[in-house]
LUMNURO-445613 format. One record per residue (C-alpha): residue number from 0; residue in three letters; chain; x, y, z. Coordinates in Angstrom, 2 decimals. Example, Ala and Ser with C-alpha at 12.3 -4.5 7.8 and 13.67 -1.06 7.14 Angstrom:
<sites>
+-----+---------+--------+---------+---------+---------+
| num | residuo | cadena |      xx |      yy |      zz |
+-----+---------+--------+---------+---------+---------+
|   0 |     ALA |      A |   12.30 |   -4.50 |    7.80 |
|   1 |     SER |      A |   13.67 |   -1.06 |    7.14 |
+-----+---------+--------+---------+---------+---------+
</sites>
This chain:
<sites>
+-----+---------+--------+---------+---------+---------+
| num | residuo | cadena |      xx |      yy |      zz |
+-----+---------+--------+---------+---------+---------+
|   0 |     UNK |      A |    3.30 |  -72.30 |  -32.03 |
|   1 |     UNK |      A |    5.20 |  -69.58 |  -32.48 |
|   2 |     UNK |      A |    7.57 |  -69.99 |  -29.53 |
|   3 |     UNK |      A |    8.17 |  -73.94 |  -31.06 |
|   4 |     UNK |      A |    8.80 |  -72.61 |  -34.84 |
|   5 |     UNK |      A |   11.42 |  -70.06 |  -33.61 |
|   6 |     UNK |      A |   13.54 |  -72.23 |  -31.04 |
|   7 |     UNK |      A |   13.71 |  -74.91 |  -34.05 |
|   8 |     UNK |      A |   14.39 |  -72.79 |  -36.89 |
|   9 |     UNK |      A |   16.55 |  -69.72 |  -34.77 |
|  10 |     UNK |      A |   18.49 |  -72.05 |  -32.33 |
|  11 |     UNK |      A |   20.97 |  -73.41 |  -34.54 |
|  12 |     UNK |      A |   21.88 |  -69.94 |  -35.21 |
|  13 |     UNK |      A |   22.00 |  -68.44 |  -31.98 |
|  14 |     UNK |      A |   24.13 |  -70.94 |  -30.43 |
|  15 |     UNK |      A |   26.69 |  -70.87 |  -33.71 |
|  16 |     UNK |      A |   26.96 |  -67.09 |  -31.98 |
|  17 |     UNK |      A |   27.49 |  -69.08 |  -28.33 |
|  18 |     UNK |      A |   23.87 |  -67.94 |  -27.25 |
|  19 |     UNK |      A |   22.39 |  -70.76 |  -25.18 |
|  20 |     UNK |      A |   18.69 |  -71.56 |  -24.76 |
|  21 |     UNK |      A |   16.66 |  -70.81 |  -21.91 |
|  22 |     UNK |      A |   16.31 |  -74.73 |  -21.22 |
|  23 |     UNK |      A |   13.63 |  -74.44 |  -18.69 |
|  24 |     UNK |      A |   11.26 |  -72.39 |  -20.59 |
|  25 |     UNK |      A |    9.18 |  -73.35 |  -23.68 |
|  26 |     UNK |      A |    9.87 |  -69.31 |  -24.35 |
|  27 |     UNK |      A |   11.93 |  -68.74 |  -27.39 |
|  28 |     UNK |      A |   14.41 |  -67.24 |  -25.28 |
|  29 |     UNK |      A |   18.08 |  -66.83 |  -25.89 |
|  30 |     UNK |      A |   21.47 |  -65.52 |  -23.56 |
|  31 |     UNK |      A |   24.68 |  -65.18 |  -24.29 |
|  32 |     UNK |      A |   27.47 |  -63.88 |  -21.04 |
|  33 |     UNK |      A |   29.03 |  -60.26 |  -22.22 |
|  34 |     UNK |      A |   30.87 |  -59.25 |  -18.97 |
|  35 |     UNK |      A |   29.42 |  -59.39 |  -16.21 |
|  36 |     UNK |      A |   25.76 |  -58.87 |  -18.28 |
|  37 |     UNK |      A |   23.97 |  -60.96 |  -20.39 |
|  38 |     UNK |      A |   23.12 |  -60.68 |  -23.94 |
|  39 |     UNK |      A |   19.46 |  -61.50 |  -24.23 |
|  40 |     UNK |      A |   17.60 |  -62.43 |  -27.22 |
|  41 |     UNK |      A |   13.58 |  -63.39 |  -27.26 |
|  42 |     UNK |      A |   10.65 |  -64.05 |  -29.50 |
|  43 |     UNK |      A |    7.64 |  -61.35 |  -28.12 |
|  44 |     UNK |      A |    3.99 |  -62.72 |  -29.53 |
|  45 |     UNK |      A |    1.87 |  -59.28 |  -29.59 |
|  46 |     UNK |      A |   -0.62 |  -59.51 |  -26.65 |
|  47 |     UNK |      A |   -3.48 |  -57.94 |  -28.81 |
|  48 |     UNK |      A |   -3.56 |  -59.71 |  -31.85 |
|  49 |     UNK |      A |   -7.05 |  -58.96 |  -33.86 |
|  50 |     UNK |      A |  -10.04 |  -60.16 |  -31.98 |
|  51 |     UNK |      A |  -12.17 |  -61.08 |  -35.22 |
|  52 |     UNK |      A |   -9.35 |  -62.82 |  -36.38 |
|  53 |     UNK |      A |   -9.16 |  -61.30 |  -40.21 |
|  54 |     UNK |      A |   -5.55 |  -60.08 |  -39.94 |
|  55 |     UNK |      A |   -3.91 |  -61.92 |  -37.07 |
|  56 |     UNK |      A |   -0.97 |  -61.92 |  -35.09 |
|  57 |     UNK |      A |    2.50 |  -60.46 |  -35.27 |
|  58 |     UNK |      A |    5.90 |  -61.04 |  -33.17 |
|  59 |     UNK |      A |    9.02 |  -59.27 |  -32.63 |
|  60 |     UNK |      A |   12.48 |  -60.41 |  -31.79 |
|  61 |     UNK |      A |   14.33 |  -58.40 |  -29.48 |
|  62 |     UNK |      A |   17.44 |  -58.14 |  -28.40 |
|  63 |     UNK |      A |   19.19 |  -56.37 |  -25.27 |
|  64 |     UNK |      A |   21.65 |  -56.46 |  -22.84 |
|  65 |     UNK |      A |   21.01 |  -56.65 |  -19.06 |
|  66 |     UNK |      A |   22.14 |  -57.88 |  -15.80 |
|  67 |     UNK |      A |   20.51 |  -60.97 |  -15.99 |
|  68 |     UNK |      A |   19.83 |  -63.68 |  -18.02 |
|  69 |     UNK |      A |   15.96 |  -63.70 |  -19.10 |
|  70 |     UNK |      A |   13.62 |  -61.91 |  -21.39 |
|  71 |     UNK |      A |   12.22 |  -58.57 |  -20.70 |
|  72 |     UNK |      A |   15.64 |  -58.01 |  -19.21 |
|  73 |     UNK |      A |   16.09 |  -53.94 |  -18.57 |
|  74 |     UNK |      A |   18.62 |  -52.38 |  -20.51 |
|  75 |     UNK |      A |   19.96 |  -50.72 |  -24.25 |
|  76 |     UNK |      A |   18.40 |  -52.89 |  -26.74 |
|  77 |     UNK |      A |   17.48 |  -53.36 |  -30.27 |
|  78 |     UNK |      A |   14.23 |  -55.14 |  -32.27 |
|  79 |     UNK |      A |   15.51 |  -57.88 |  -34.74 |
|  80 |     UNK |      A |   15.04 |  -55.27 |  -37.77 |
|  81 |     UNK |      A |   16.93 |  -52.55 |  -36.42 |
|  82 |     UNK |      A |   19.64 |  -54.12 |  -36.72 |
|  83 |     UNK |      A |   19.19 |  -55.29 |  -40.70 |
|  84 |     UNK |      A |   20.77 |  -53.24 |  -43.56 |
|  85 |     UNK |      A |   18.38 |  -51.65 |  -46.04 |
|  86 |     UNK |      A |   18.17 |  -55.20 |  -48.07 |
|  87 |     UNK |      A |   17.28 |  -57.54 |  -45.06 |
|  88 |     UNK |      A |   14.46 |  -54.64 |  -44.49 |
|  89 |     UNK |      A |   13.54 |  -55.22 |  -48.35 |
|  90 |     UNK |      A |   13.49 |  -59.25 |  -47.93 |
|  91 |     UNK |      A |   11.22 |  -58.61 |  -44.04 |
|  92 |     UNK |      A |    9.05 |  -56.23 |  -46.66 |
|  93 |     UNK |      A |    8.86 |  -58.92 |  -49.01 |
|  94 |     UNK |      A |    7.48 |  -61.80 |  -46.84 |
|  95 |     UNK |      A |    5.07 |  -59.23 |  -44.83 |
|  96 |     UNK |      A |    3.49 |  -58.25 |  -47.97 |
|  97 |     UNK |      A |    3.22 |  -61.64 |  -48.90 |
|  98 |     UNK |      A |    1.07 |  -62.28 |  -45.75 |
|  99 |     UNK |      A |   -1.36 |  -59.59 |  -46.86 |
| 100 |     UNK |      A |   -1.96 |  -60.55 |  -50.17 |
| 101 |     UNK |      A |   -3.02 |  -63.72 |  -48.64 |
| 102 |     UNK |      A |   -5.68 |  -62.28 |  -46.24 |
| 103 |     UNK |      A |   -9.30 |  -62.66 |  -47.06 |
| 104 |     UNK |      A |  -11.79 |  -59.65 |  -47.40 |
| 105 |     UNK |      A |  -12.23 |  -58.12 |  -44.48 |
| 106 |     UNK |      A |  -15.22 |  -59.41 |  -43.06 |
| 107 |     UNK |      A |  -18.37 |  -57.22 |  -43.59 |
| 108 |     UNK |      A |  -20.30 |  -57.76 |  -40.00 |
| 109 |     UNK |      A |  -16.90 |  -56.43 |  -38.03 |
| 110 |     UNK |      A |  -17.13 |  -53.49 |  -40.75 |
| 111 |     UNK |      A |  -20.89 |  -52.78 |  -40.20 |
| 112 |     UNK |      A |  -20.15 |  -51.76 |  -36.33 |
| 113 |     UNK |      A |  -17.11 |  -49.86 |  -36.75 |
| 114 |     UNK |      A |  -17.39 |  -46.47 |  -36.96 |
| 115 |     UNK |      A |  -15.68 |  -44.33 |  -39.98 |
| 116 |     UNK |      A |  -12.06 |  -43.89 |  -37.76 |
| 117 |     UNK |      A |  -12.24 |  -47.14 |  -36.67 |
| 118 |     UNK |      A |  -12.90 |  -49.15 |  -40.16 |
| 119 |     UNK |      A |  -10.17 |  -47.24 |  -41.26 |
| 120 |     UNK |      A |   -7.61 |  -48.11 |  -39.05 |
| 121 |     UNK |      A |   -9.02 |  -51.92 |  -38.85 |
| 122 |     UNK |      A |   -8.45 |  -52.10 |  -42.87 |
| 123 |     UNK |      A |   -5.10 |  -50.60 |  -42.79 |
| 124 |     UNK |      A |   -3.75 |  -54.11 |  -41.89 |
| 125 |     UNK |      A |   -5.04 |  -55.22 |  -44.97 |
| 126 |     UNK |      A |   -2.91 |  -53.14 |  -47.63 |
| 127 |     UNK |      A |    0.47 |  -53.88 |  -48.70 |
| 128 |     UNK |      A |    3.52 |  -52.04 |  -47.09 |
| 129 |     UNK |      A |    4.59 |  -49.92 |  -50.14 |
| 130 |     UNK |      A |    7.05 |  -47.30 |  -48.61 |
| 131 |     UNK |      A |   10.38 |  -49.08 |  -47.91 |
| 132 |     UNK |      A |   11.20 |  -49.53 |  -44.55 |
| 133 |     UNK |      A |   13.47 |  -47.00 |  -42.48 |
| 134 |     UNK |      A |   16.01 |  -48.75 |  -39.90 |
| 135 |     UNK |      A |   14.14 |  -46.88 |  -37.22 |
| 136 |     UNK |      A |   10.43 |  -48.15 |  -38.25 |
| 137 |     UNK |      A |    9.22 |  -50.63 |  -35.78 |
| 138 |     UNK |      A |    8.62 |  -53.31 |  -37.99 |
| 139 |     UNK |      A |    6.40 |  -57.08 |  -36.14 |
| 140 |     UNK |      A |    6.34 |  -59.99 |  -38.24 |
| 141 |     UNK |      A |    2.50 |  -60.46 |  -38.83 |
| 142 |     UNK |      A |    0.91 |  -63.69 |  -39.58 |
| 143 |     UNK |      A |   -2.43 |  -65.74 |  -39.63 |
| 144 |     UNK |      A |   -1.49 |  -69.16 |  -39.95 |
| 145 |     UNK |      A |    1.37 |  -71.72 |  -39.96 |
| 146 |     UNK |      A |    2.03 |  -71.07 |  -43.69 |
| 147 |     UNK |      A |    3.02 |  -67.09 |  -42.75 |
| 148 |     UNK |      A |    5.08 |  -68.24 |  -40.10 |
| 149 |     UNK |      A |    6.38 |  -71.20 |  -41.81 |
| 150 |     UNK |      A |    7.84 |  -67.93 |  -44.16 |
| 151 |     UNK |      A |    9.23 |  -65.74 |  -41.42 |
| 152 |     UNK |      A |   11.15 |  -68.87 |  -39.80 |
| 153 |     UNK |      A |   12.64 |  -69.62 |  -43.49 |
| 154 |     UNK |      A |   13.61 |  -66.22 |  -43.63 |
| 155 |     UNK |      A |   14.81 |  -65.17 |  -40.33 |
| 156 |     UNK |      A |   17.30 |  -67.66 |  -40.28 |
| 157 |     UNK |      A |   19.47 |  -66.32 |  -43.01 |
| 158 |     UNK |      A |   19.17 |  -62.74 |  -41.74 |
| 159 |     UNK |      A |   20.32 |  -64.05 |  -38.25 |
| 160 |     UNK |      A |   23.53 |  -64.00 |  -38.91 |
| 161 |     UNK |      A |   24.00 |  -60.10 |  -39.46 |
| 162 |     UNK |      A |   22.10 |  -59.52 |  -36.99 |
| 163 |     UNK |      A |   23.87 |  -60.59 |  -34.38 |
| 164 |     UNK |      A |   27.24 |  -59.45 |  -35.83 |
| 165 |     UNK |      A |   25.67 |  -56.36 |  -35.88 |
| 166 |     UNK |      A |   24.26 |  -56.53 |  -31.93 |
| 167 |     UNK |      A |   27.76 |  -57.78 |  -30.90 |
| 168 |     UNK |      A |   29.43 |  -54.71 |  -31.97 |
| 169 |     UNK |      A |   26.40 |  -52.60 |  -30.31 |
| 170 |     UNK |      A |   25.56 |  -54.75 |  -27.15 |
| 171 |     UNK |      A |   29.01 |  -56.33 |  -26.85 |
+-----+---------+--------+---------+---------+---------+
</sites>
């Protein structure tokens, strides 16, 4: 779902940049020739999302150029936020604490076998991000449903742009 919601509401942008989309893959999955590398842009679903389901998922978007044309690609590289200026941080900030307010109580049986550390670090995803984020913070759009997402992929859109003015000056 999440690799459908991004190509829809993210394509339009990318290829307004000249990015093209991986047409053989139902990967989010962008490219763009710089040189004789690619520019390489991809939607990353977390591969350990939360197992009792309370708090979700979470993606990145990240960018980097390589010598070829698929994600993963090795080379320098940026995640979508890095490249944002303080208020597109403030706007990610905005949405991602809107996610949390929507999450039910934790549930009380997955608290009853976690031990002190543990509960503490499982209800962490639970409060609201209060501390603005740095450009350096490594920052995954978290989600539970298709109403979070449907509010990263109205968002994401509009930052788009800067973003990848702001990777074309760093990844060329």
């Amino acid at each position: 779902m999440v690799h459908r919601k991004a190509l829809a509401a993210l394509g339009p942008g990318f290829a307004a940049e000249g990015f093209e989309s991986r047409a053989a893959s139902a990967a989010a999955v962008w490219q763009r020739s710089a040189g004789q590398e690619f520019v390489v842009a991809w939607v990353q679903p977390t591969r350990s999302p939360d197992a009792y389901g309370w708090y979700g998922s979470r993606f990145i978007i990240e960018l980097r150029r390589g010598d070829q044309p698929r994600a993963g690609v090795l080379g320098p590289g940026f995640r979508f936020c890095q490249l944002l200026d303080d208020e597109g941080r403030e706007r990610v900030r905005a949405v991602q604490n809107a996610v949390i307010r929507r999450l039910p109580p934790a549930p009380a049986g997955v608290l009853r076998v976690l031990d002190e550390r543990a509960r503490e670090v499982y209800l962490a995803h639970g409060r609201q991000v209060t501390a603005a984020y740095s450009p350096s913070h490594d920052i995954w759009f978290r989600y539970r449903d298709e109403r979070d997402l449907d509010g990263w992929f109205r968002l994401l859109p509009v930052l788009l742009p800067g973003v990848l003015s702001a990777a074309r000056l760093r990844l060329g």
